[in-house]
N, C-alpha and C positions, 0 to 999 in steps of 0.2 A: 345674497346676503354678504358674500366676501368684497363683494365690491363698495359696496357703503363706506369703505374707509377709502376708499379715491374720489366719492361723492362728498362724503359728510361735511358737515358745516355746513361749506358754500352750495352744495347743489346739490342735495338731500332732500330739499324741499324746492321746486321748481314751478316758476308762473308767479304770475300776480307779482311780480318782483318792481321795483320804483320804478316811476313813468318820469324816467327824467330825460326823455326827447328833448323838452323844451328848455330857453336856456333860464327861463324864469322858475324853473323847476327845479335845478341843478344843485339852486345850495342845499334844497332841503331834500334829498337825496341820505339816509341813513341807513347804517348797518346794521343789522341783529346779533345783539351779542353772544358771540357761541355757532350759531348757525351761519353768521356775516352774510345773510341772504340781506339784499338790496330794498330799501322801503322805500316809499313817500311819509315824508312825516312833517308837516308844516307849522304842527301849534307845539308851543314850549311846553315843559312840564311845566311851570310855574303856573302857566293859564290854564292850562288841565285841572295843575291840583284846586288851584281857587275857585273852582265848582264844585267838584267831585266830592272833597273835603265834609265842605258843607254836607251833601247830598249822604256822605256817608253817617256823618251824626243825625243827621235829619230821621234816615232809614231808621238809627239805632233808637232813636228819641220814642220812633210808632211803632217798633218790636219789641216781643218780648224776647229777651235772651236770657240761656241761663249762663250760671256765675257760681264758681266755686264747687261746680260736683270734679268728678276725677274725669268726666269726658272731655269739657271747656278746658279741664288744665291739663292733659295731653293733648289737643289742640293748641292753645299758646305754646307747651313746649316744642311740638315739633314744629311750628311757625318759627318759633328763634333759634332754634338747633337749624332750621334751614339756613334762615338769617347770616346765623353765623359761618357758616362751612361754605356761604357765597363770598363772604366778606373774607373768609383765611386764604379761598381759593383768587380773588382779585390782587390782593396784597403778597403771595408767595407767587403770583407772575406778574407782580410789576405793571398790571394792567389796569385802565381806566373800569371803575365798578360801575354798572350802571343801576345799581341800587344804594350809591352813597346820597338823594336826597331823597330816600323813600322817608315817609312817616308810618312804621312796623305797625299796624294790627289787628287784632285776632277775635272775630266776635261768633259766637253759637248762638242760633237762633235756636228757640222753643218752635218747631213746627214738623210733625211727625210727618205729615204729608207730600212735603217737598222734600225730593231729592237730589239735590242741589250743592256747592259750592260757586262762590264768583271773588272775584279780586278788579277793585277800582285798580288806577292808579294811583303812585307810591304807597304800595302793599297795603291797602284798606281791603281785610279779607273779612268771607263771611260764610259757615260752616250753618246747613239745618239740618236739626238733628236725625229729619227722615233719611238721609244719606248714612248714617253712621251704620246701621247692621249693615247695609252693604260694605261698606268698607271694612268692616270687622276688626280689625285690629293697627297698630301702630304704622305697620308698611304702607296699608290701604291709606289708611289719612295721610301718611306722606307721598305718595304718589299722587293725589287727588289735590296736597297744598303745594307739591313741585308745580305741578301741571299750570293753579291759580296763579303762584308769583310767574314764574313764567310769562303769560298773559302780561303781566305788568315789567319786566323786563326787558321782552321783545315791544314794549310799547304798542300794543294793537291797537289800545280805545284809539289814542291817537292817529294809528295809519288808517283805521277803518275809517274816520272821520276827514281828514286828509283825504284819502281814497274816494270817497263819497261827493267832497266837493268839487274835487275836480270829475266826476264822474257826471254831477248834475251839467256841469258846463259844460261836456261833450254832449249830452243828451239834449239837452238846450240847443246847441247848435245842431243837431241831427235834425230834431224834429222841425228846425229852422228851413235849413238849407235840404235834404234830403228829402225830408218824409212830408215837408211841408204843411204841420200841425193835423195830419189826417190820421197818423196811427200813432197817437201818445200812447196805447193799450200795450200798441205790438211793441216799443223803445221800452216800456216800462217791462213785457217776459225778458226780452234779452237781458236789460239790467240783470231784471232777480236771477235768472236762470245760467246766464253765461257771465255773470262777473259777479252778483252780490254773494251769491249762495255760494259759487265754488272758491274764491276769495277767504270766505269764513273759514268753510273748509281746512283749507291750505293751514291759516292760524292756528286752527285746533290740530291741526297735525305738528305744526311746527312747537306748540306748548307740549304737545306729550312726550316730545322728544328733549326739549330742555328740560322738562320736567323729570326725565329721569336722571337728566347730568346734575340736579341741584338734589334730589333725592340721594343717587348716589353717593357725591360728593359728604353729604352727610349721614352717609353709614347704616341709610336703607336698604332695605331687602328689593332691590328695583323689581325682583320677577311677581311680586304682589300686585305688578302693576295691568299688566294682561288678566291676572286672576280678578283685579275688582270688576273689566269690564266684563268679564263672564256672565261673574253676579248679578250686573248689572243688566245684560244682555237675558239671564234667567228671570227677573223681576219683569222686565217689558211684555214677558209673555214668550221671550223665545225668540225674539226677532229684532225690533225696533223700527224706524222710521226708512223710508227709503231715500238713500244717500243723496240722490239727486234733485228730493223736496226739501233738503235737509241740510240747517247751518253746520250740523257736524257730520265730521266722515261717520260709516254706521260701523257698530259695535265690531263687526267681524274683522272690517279693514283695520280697523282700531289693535284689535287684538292681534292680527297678521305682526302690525308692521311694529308697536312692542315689542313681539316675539324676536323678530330680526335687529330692531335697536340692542336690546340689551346686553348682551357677549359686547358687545363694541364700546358700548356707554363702559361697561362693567370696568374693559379694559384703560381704555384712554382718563376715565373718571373716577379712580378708587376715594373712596375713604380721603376724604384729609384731614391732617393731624389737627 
């Protein structure tokens, strides 16, 4: 754990980092804001949004959400109490925001069932209510909306999908020249098993970790953040999925490596004014 600050940022989260070998790859070569870990990211935000956008009013138009109880509006507020403590934090170092062209917002679904939070890109989030007793109080929901903006931050939809095409066109050419169209079965485990699965991974480890510097940063109680996945880890039955079937790291590792984040985050990421 004391080493993580000669890691952090850059090499905190390791692998799966931008495949810019090539020189047509090169410009779209991007950094993670916070963690400056290395991506592929090839589509603009502007093409992102002009899908997404839609797709999120779409989602909102066939849910039902609720509106105006006191859960939805401690959700909105800790969505722009984030908001803002990323924006005081961009602007008091001088630094490029990479949340200056999100479009901020904040919706609760009516569905007791799912336990769930997710964020489009440019902060199009979306809280169901069955996640909320696990979360239980103000910390929990801000650890779980660091975690979502995050995701939209570090731009994932976009490297996952970046990642993805240029992944079909190595497999294309594998099963071409290599494997010569006889085991598309066995090119298709490697995919999932050695780059799609632990790739996700990586992301969701790399969102819990910004997730607590944009929590912090706004004057959360970050150590709620190991305790939601306890709860969370107790709801499963005690266990959860096993990590290596699994787009997210499993509960424990989860909870491990929070534990170790936090002192550091704590430090480096107080409160700002």
């Amino acid at each position: 754990m004391t080493q993580i600050n000669n890691l952090s940022r850059r090499k905190f989260i390791i692998g799966g980092g931008c495949m810019c070998g090539a020189s047509l790859l090169l410009s779209s070569c991007t950094e993670v804001a916070l963690s400056e870990r290395k991506q592929l990211n090839i589509m603009s935000d502007d093409f992102l949004y002009s899908r997404t956008f839609p797709a999120y009013n779409n989602f909102k138009s066939q849910s039902k959400l609720i509106t105006g109880t006191s859960e939805y509006n401690q959700i909105v507020d800790i969505g722009f109490k984030t908001r803002d403590a990323i924006n005081v934090y961009y602007e008091t170092n001088s630094q490029k925001n990479p949340t200056s062209n999100f479009q901020w917002e904040f919706i609760l679904v009516d569905d007791d069932q799912t336990k769930n939070a997710w964020c489009m890109p440019g902060g199009k989030i979306a809280f169901y209510s069955g996640i909320l007793p696990i979360l239980k109080n103000q910390d929990g929901i801000a650890s779980v909306m660091g975690h979502e903006i995050a995701h939209a931050v570090a731009r994932h939809s976009a490297e996952r999908a970046s990642t993805a095409m240029v992944t079909d066109l190595g497999i294309m050419a594998l099963e071409q020249l290599v494997l010569g169209q006889r085991l598309p079965q066995a090119a298709g485990y490697v995919r999932q098993f050695g780059l799609d699965l632990p790739f996700n991974r990586r992301q969701e480890s790399e969102a819990d970790y910004l997730g607590l510097i944009f929590s912090s940063l706004a004057g959360y109680d970050i150590n709620e953040s190991y305790k939601v996945w306890e709860r969370m880890k107790e709801d499963m039955g005690g266990s959860g999925p096993s990590e290596f079937f699994s787009t997210h790291p499993s509960p424990d590792n989860r909870i491990k490596k929070l534990k170790e984040w936090i002192p550091i985050v704590s430090k480096q990421y107080p409160v700002i004014g």
